[in-house]
C-alpha positions as CSV (number, residue, x, y, z in Angstrom):
1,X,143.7,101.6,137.9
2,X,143.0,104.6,136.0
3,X,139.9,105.2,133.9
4,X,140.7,104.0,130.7
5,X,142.4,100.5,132.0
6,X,139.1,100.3,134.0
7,X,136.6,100.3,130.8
8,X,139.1,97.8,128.6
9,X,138.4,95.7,131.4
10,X,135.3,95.6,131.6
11,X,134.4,95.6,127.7
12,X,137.0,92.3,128.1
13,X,134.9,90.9,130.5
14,X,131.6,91.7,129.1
15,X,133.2,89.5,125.9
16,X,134.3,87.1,127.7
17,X,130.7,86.4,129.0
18,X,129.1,87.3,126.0
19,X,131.4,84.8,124.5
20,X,130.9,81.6,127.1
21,X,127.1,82.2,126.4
22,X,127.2,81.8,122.4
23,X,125.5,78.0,122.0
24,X,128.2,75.6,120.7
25,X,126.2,75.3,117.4
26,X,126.5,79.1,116.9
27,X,130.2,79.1,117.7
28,X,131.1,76.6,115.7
29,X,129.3,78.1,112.4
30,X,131.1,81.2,113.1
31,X,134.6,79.5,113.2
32,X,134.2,77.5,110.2
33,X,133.4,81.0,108.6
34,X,136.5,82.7,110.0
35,X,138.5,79.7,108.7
36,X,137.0,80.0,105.2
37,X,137.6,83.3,104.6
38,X,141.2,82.5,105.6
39,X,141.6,80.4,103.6
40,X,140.0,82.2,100.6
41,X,143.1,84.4,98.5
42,X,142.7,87.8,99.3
43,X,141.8,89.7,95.5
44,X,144.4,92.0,94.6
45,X,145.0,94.4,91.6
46,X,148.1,93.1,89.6
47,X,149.4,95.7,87.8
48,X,151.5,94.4,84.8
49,X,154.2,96.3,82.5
50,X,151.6,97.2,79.9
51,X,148.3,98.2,82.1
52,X,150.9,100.9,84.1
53,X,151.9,102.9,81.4
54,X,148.1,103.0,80.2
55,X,147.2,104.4,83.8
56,X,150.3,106.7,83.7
57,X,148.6,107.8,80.6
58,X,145.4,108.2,81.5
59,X,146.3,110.0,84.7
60,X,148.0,112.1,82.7
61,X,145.1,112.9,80.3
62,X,143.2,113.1,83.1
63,X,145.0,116.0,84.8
64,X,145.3,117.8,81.3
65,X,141.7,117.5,80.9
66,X,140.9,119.1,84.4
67,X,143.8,121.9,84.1
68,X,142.9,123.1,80.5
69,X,139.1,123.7,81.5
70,X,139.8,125.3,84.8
71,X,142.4,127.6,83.9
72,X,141.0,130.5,82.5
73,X,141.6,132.1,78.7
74,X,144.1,135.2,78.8
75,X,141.9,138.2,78.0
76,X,141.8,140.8,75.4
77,X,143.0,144.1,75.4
78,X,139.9,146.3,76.1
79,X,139.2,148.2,72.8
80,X,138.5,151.2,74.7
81,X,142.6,151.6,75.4
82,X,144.6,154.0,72.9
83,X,146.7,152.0,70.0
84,X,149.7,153.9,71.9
85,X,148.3,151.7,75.5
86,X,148.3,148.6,73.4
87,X,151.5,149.0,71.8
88,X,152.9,149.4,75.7
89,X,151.3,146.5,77.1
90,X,152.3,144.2,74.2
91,X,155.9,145.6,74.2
92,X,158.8,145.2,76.3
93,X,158.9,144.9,80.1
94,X,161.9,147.4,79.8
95,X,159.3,150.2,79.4
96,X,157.5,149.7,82.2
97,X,160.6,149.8,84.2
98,X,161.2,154.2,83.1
99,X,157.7,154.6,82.7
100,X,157.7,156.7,85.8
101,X,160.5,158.9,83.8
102,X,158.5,159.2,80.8
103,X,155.2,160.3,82.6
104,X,157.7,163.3,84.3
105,X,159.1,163.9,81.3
106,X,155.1,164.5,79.1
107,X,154.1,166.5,82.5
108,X,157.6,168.7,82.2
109,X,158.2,169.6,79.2
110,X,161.8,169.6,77.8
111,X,163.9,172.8,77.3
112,X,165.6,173.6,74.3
113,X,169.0,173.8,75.2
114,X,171.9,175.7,73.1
C-alpha cells in the first residue's frame, strides 16, 4: 500500500469506530437532522425578466461609476510652452511625422536659389 492509501484507511477506520461508539440517542438526533434539512427546499435566487435588466443596469452603472473616477483627467498644456508649441501639439499628427525635416531645415538655413 502506498502512503496515501495507508492514512484513508486509517482515518476510515478511526470513523468507523468513532461512529459504532456514538450512543443510539445521539445518532438518532443527528439523523432526524440530516433528514430535515433534506427535506427543507434549498433557497435560491430567482431571477425574473424584469429584476435582470435592473442588475444589467446597475452593473453597468456600477462599472461607469468606478471607470470615470479612476481614469484620470487629460492635462493642460503647460503655459510655459510657446503659442507656436501649442499650436503643434493641438494640430495634426502629419507634423509630427516631418518634424525631423523641419528642425534640419531652422538649423540649415535655405539658399536662395536663381
Amino acid at each position: 500500500m502506498r502512503c496515501d492509501e495507508q492514512w484513508t484507511s486509517r482515518i476510515r477506520e478511526a470513523y468507523e469506530r468513532s461512529e459504532r461508539e456514538i450512543s443510539p440517542e445521539v445518532f438518532q438526533a443527528l439523523a432526524r437532522a440530516r433528514n430535515r434539512a433534506l427535506r427543507t427546499p434549498a433557497l435560491r435566487f430567482r431571477a425574473s425578466w424584469v429584476t435582470m435588466p435592473a442588475l444589467a443596469l446597475l452593473a453597468g452603472t456600477a462599472l461607469g461609476i468606478y471607470f470615470w473616477v479612476r481614469l484620470k483627467p487629460p492635462q493642460a498644456l503647460p503655459s510655459s510652452l510657446p503659442y507656436q508649441a501649442q499650436m503643434l501639439a493641438r494640430g495634426s499628427p502629419k507634423l509630427y511625422e516631418h518634424l525631423a525635416f523641419y528642425r534640419w531645415l531652422a538649423d540649415h538655413k535655405a539658399k536662395k536659389v536663381g
